[in-house]
C-alpha positions in Angstrom: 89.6 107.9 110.6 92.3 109.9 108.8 93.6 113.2 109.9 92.6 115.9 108.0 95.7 118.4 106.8 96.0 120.5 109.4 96.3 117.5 112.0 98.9 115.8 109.7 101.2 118.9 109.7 100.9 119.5 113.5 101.5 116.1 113.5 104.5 115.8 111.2 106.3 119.1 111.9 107.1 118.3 115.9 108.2 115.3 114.6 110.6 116.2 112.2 111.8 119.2 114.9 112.4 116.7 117.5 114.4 113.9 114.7 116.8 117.1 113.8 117.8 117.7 117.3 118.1 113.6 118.0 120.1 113.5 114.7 117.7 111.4 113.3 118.8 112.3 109.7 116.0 109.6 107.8 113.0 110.8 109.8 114.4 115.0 109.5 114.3 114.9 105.7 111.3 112.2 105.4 108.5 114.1 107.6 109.4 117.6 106.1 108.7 116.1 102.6 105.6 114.6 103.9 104.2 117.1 105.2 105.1 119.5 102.3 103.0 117.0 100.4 100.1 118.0 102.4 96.9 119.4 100.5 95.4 122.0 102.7 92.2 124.3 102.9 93.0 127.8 103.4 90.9 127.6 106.4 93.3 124.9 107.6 96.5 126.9 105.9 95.3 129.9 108.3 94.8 127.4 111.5 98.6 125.6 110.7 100.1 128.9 110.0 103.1 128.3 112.5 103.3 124.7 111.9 103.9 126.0 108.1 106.2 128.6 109.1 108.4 125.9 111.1 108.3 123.7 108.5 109.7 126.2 106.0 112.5 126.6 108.3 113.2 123.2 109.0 113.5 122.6 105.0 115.7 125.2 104.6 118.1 123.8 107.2 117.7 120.8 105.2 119.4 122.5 101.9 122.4 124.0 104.0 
């Protein structure tokens, strides 16, 4: 059984949080892009609303 979207993105958005601050550069660029790839509901866009708010950040930090 396969996540659905929302799952994925809580699922990929801790992980790249916690590879930033362990300076794990492949995983901190790989699991924002994944998850960035992630089709989503707007029912599930409204349940992962922080999730896609931390993952805007964390992609920004990315490009600085």
């Amino acid at each position: 059984m396969r996540p659905s979207g929302a799952e994925l993105l809580h699922l990929l958005v801790p992980r790249a949080d916690v590879a930033l601050r362990l300076g794990d550069e492949e995983t901190a660029t790989g699991a924002p892009a994944r998850a960035a790839d992630v089709e989503l509901t707007d029912e599930e866009r409204h349940t992962a609303h922080d999730a896609l708010v931390r993952l805007e950040d964390l992609r920004e930090r990315e490009q600085t």
